[in-house]
C-alpha positions as CSV (number, residue, x, y, z in Angstrom):
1,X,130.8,86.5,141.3
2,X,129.4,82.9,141.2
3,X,132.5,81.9,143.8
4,X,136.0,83.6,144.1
5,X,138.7,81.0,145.3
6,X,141.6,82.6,146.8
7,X,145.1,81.9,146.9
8,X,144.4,77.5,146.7
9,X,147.2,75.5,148.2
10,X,148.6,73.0,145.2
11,X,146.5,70.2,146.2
12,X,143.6,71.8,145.4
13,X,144.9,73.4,141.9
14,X,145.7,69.9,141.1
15,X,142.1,68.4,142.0
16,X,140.5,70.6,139.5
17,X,143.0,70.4,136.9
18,X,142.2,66.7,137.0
19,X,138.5,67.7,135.9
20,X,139.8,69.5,132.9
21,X,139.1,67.7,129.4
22,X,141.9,68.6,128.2
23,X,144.6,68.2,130.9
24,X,146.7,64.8,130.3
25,X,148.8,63.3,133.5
26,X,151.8,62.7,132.6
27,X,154.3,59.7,133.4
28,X,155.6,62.4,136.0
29,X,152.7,62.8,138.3
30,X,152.3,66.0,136.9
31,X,149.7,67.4,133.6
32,X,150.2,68.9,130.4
33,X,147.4,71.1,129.4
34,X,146.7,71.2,125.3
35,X,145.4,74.6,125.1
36,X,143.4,76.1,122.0
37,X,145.9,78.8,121.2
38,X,149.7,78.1,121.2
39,X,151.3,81.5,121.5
40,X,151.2,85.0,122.4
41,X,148.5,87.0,120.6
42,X,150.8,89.8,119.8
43,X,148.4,90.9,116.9
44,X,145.5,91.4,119.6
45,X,146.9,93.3,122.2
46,X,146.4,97.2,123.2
47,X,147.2,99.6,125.2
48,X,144.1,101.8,126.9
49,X,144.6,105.7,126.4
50,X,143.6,108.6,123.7
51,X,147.2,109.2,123.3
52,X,150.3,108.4,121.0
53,X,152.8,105.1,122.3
54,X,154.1,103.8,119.1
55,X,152.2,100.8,120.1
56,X,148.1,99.6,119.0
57,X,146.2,101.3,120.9
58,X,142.3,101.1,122.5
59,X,140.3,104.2,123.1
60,X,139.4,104.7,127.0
61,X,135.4,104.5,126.1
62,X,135.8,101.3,124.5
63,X,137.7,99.7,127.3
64,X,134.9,100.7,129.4
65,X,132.8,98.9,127.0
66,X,135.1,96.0,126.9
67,X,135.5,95.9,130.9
68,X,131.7,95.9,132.0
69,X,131.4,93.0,130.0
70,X,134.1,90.9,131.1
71,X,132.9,92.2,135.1
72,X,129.4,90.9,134.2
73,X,130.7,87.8,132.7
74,X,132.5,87.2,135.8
75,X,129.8,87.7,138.2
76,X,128.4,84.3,136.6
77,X,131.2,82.1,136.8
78,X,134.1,80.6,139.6
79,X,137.7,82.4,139.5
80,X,140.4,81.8,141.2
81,X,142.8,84.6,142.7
82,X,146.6,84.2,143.0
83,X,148.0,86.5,145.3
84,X,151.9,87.6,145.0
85,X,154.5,89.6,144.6
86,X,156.4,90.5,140.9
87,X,160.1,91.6,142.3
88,X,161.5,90.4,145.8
89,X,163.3,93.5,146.9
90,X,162.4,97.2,147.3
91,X,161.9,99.3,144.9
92,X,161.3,97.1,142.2
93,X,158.4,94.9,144.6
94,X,155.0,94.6,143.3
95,X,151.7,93.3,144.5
96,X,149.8,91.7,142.1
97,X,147.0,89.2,141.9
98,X,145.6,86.9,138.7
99,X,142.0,86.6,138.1
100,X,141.2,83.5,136.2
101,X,138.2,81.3,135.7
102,X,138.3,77.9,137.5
103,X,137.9,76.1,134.1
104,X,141.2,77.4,133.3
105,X,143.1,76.2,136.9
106,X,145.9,75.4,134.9
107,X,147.0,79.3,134.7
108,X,146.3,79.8,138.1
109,X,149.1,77.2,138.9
110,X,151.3,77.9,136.7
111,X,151.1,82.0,137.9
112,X,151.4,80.4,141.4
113,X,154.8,78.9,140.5
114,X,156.2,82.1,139.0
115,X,155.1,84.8,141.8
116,X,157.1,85.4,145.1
117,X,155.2,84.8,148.1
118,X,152.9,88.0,148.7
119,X,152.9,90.3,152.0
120,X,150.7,89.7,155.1
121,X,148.8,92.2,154.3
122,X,148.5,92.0,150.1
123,X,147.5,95.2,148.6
124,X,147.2,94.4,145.3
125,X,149.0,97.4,142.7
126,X,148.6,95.7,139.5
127,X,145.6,93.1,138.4
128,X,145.3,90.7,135.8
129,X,142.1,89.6,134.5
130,X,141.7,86.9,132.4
131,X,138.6,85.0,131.4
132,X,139.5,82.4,128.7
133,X,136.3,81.7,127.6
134,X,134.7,84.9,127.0
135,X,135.3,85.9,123.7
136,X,135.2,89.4,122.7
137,X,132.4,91.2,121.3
138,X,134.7,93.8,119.9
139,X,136.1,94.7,116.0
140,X,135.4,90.3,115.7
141,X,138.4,89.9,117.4
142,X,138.9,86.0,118.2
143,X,140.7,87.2,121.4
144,X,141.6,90.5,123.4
145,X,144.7,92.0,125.6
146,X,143.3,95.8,126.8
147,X,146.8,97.5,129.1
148,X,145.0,99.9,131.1
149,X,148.5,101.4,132.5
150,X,146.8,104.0,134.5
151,X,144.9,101.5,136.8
152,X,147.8,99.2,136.3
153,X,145.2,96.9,134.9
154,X,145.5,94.0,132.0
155,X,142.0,92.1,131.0
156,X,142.3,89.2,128.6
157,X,139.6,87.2,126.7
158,X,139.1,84.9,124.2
159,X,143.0,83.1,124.7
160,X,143.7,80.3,127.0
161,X,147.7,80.7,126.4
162,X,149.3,81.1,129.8
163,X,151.5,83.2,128.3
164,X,149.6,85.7,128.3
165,X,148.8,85.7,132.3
166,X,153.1,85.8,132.6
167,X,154.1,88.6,130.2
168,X,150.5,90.2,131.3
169,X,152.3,91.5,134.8
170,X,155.2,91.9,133.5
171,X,154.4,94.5,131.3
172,X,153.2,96.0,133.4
173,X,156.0,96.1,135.8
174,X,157.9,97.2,132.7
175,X,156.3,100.5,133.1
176,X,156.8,100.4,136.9
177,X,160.7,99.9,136.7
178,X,160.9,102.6,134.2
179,X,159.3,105.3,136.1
180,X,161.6,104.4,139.2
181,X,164.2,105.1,137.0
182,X,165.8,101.5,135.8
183,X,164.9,99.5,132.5
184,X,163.3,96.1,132.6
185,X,165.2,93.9,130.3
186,X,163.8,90.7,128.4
187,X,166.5,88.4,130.1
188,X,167.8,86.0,132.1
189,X,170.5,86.5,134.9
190,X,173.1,84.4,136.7
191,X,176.1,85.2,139.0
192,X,179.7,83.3,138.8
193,X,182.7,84.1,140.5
194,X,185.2,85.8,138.7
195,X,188.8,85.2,138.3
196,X,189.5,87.6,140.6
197,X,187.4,85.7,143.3
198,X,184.7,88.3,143.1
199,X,181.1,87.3,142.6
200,X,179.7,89.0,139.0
201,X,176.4,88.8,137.3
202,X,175.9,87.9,134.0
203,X,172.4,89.3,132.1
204,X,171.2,87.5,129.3
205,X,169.2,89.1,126.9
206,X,167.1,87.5,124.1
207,X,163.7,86.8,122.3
208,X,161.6,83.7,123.6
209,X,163.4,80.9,121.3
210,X,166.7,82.1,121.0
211,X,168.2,80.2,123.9
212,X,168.1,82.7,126.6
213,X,167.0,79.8,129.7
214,X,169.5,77.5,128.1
215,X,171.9,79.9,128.5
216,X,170.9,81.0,132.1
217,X,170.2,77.6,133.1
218,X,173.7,75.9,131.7
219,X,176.8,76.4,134.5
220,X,179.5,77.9,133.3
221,X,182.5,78.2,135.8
222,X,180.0,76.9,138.1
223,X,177.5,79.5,137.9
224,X,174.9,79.8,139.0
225,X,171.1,80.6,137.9
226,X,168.9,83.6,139.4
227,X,166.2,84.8,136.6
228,X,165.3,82.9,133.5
229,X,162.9,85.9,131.7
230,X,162.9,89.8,133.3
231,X,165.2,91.7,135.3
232,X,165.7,95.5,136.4
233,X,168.7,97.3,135.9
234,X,169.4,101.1,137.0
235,X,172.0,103.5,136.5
236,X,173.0,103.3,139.7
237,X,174.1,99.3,138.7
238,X,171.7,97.7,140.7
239,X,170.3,95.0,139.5
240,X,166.8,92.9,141.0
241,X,165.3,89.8,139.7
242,X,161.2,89.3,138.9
243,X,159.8,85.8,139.5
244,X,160.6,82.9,141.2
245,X,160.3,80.6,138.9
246,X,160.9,79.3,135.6
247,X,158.5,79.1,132.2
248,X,160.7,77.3,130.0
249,X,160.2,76.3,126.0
250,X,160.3,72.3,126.1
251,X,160.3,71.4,122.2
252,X,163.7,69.4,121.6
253,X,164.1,69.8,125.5
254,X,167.1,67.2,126.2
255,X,168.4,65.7,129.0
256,X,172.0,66.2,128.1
257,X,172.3,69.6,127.2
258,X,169.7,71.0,129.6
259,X,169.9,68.8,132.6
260,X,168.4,71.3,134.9
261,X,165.5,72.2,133.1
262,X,164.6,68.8,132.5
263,X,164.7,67.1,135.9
264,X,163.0,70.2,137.0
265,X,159.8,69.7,134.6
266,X,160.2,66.1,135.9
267,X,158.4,66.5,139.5
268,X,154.9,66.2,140.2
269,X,154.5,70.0,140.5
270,X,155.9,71.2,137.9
271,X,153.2,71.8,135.1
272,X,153.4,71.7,131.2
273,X,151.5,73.0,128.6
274,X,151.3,71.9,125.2
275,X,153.5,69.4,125.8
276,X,152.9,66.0,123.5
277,X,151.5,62.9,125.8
278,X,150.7,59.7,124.7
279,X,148.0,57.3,126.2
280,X,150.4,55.9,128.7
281,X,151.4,59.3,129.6
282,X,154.9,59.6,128.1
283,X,156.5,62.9,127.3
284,X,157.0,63.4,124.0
285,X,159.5,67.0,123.9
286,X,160.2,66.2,120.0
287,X,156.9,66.0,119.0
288,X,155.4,69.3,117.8
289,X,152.2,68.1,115.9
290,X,150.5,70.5,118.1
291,X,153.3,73.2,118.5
292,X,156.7,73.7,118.4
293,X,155.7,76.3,121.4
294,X,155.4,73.8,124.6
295,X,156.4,75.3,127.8
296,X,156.5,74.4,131.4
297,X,156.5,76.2,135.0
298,X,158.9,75.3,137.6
299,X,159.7,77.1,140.8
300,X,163.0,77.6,141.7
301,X,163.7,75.5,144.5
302,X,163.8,72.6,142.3
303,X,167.1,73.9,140.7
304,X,170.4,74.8,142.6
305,X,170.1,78.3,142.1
306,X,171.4,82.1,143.6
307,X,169.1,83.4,146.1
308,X,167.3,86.2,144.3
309,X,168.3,89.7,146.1
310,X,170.6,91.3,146.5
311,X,172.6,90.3,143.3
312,X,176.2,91.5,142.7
313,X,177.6,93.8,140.0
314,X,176.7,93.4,136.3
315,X,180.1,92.5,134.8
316,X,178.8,91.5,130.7
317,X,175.4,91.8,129.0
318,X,175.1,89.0,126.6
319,X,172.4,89.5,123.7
320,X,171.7,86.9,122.1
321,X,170.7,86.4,117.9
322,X,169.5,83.5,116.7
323,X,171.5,84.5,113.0
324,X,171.9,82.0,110.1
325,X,174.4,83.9,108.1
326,X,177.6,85.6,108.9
327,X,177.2,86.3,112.3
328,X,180.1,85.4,114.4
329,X,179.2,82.9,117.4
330,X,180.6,85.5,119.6
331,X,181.6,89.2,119.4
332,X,182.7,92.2,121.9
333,X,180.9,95.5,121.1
334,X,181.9,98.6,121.8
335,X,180.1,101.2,123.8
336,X,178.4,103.3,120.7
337,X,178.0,99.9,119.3
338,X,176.3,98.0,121.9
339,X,173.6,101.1,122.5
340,X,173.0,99.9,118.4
341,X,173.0,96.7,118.7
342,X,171.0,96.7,122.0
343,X,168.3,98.7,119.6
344,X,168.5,96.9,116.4
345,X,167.3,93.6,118.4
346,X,168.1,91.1,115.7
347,X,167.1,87.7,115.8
348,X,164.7,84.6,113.4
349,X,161.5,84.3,115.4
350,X,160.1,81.1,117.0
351,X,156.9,79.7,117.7
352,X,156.9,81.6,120.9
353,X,155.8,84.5,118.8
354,X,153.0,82.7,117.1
355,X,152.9,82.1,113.0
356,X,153.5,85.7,112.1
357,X,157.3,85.3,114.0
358,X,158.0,81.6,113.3
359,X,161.3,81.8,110.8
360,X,160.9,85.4,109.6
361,X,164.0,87.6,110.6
362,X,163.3,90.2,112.9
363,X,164.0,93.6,114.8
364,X,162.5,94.1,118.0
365,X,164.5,96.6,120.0
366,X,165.5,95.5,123.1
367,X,164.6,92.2,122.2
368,X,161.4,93.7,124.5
369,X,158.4,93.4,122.8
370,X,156.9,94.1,126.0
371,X,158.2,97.9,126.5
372,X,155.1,99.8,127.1
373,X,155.9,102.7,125.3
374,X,158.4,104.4,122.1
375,X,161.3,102.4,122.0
376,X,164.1,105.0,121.5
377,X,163.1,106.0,125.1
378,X,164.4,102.3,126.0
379,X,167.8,102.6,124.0
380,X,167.9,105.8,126.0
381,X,167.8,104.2,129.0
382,X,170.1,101.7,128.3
383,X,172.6,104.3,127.2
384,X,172.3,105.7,130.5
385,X,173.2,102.5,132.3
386,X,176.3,101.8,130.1
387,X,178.0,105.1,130.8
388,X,177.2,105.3,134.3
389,X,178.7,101.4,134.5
390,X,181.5,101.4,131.9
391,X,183.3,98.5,133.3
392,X,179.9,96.2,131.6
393,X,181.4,94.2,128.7
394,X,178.7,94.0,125.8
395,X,178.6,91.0,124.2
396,X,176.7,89.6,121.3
397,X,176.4,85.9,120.5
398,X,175.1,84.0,117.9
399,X,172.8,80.9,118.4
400,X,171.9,79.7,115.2
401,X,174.1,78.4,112.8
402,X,177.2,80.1,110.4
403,X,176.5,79.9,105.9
404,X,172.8,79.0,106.1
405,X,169.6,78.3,108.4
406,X,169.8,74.4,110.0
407,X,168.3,72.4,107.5
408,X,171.1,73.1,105.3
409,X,173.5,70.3,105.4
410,X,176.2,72.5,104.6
411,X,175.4,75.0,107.4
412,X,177.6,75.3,110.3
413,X,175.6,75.1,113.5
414,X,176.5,76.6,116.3
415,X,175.6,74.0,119.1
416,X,174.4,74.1,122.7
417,X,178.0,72.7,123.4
418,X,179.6,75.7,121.4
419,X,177.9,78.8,123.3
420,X,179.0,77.1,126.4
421,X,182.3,77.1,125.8
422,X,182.9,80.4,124.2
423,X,180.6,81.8,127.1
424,X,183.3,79.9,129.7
425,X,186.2,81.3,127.5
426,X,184.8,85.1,128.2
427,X,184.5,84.6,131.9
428,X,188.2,83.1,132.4
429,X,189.8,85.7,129.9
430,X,190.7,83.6,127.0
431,X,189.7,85.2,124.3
432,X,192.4,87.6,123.1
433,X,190.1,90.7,120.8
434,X,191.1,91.7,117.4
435,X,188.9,94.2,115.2
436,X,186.8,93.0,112.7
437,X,187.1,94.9,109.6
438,X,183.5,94.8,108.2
439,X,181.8,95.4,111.3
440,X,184.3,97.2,113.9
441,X,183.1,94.8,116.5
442,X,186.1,92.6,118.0
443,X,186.0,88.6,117.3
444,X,188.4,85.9,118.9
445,X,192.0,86.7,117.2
446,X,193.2,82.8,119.0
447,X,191.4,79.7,118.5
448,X,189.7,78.3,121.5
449,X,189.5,74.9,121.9
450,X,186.5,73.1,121.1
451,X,185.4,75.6,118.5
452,X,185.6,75.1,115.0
453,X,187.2,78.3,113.5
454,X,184.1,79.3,111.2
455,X,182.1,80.3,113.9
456,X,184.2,82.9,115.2
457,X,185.2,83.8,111.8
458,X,182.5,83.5,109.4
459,X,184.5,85.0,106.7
460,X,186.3,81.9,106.6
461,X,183.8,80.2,106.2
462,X,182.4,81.7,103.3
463,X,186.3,82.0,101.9
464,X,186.2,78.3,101.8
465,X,183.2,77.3,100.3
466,X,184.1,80.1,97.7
467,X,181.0,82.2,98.8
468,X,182.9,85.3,99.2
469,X,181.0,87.7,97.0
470,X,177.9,86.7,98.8
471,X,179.6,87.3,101.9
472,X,180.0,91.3,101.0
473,X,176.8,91.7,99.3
474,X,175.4,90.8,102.9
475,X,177.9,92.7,104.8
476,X,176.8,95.8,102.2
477,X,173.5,95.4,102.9
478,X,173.2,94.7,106.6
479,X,175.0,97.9,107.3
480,X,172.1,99.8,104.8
481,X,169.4,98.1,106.6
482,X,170.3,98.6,110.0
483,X,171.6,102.4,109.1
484,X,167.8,102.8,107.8
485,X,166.2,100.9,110.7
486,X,168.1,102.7,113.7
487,X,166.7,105.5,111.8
488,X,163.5,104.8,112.1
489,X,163.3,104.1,115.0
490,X,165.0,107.2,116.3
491,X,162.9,109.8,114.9
């Protein structure tokens, strides 16, 4: 190795980032860094071993292939190790370290921001290895991800996405919950104090995009945030958060409905990426000529925030769609319903997911797209946690709009504003439940103030723009679809 940095204080990730070409200081004090790929490179990532996951996968010879190269490529140019820890408490606490050129010191500090501090001693368990600029010389891939889950190992090549560095050790760690026995959910997690006076924790679960850090982030009966992406939960209820920081999607990012967020991406040590900056250095979070997929790393210290262990009980599960239909903005699922719905993973995709995800309506169970292996063993799981904690309230709420996607100017969208209040009306017991005869799922049966009554009631809706035989072909053929995908997926 031409020169291995370890562990650099801030000041020093900051000096080189200042070399880079292609970092831009911001108005802030702090830099944006306009990479060459945008988003998670889903269709490039695979999983080292001879045998069946349900997932793409990378024979053991070729990674061995793959892995010399990427060492020997190494051995000729400066990286930078970040030391730390994925999970504060025992016995969801990881070591890890990040391997990552110097040219790319950007991911470095951005990992920095996101680990907890490491141990005296740090042994690392899991690795990630990522050399931008090394392209691989494999099937004439533009770009690799090789999950070598036996050496708890991820190598990446050929993408300069920090994404990939983040969800690189978490999927990992996915694995790691698992075989302790809990499931790593794809969410965020707060805590609030519940009418009773007893503290609670809300989990938050939901693709990148669909307003799952909004969500988190917002306070609602003054709660308060601990997790923005990944948490563990177990049978037993516990529940344990993953990083200590924040990587939060900045396009349309506004002061007024995300407040936190905003003020926090504001100091000099927060970092963005992809973010638009012009010549004078002024944030741009509405222009996506480059993306719609900006994002920025925050630590959590710059937010008022729940100290991340020992977290209380799990009193609702909030999954989140972003639906543009006949989805109500908020609905109560029953148990046999909310192992379904925690499977069928509904959503439209965002730029988060690259061009293949961007608008399209999706299934990823979970909302996980970073289980490591078949999913059903996931709804399993989660089926397991739900009958050992019955007293969880499953929830699912709607984040996109009622009668059509956004654009439409006859859509009903449901707002920042909206979510927050219905989510506030759930906490303080407001909402008085009432079947829905379609779906079996309970709505709202009393208005709550500040909502308009179409998006808890989509039927009306549809009643009164006299779209009701559209409204029953979709109710007829969402109940086919998700019958043959739950299927599927089950086999």
């Amino acid at each position: 190795m031409a020169k291995l940095i370890i562990s650099p204080p801030a000041q020093l990730l900051r000096r080189l980032a200042a070399q880079m070409p292609n970092a831009l200081l911001t108005e802030w004090g702090n830099y944006s860094i306009r990479t060459r790929i945008t988003a998670r490179s889903n269709q490039f990532t695979f999983f080292v071993t001879n045998e069946q996951t349900g997932h793409p996968c990378l024979d053991r010879q070729d990674y061995e292939i793959i892995s010399r190269n990427q060492d020997a490529y190494i051995k000729k140019n400066d990286m930078i190790e970040i030391r730390g820890m994925i999970g504060l408490e025992e016995p969801v606490r990881a070591p890890i370290s990040l391997f990552v050129e110097t040219a790319n010191v950007n991911i470095a500090a951005m990992q920095s921001q996101l680990y907890f501090s490491p141990q005296e001693n740090h042994q690392s368990i899991m690795k990630v290895i990522y050399t931008p600029n090394l392209f691989p010389d494999f099937r004439d891939l533009p770009a690799l991800i090789a999950v070598d889950f036996e050496n708890y190992t991820t190598r990446i090549m050929g993408t300069d996405y920090f994404g990939e560095s983040k969800k690189g050790g978490l999927r990992m760690w996915n694995k790691w919950v698992y075989d302790l026995g809990g499931l790593a959910l794809h969410a965020g997690c707060k805590t609030y104090f519940a009418p009773s006076g007893i503290e609670k924790a809300i989990v938050i679960i939901g693709l990148s995009g669909t307003g799952k850090t909004t969500t988190t982030f917002n306070s609602h009966l003054g709660s308060l945030p601990v997790q923005d992406d990944f948490c563990a939960l177990f049978p037993n209820g516990r529940l344990y958060a993953s990083e200590n920081g924040c990587f939060a999607k900045t396009y349309g990012l506004d002061v007024t409905h995300e407040p936190e967020i905003y003020n926090a991406l504001k100091e000099p040590d927060s970092w963005l990426e992809n973010v638009a900056v012009d010549n004078q250095g002024i944030v741009d979070y509405f222009n996506g000529s480059h993306t719609t997929n900006g994002r920025g790393t925050f630590t959590l210290d710059k937010i008022k925030h729940r100290v991340p262990y020992n977290l209380p009980e799990v009193s609702h599960i909030i999954i989140l769609n972003r639906n543009f239909d006949i989805l109500p903005g908020i609905v109560q699922l029953k148990p046999d319903q909310a192992i379904e719905y925690f499977m069928l993973g509904e959503t439209t995709g965002t730029s988060a997911g690259g061009q293949a995800e961007a608008g399209k309506f999706l299934r990823v169970p979970g909302t996980n797209p970073f289980f490591h292996t078949y999913d059903k063993l996931q709804g399993q799981r989660f089926q397991s946690i739900l009958e050992q904690n019955p007293e969880i309230k499953v929830i699912l709420m709607n984040t996109g709009c009622v009668g059509g996607k956004s654009e439409d100017p006859c859509a009903m969208k449901v707002k920042i504003a909206h979510s927050s209040r219905l989510l506030e009306a759930l906490l303080d017991n407001e909402i008085h439940w009432t079947d829905d005869l379609d779906f079996g799922y309970a709505t709202p049966e009393n208005l709550i103030p500040g909502i308009p009554e179409e998006i808890v009631n989509p039927k009306c809706y549809y009643r009164s723009k006299n779209r009701q035989v559209e409204y029953d072909k979709m109710v007829e053929d969402l109940k086919l679809s998700r019958r043959d995908y739950l299927s599927s997926i089950n086999e």
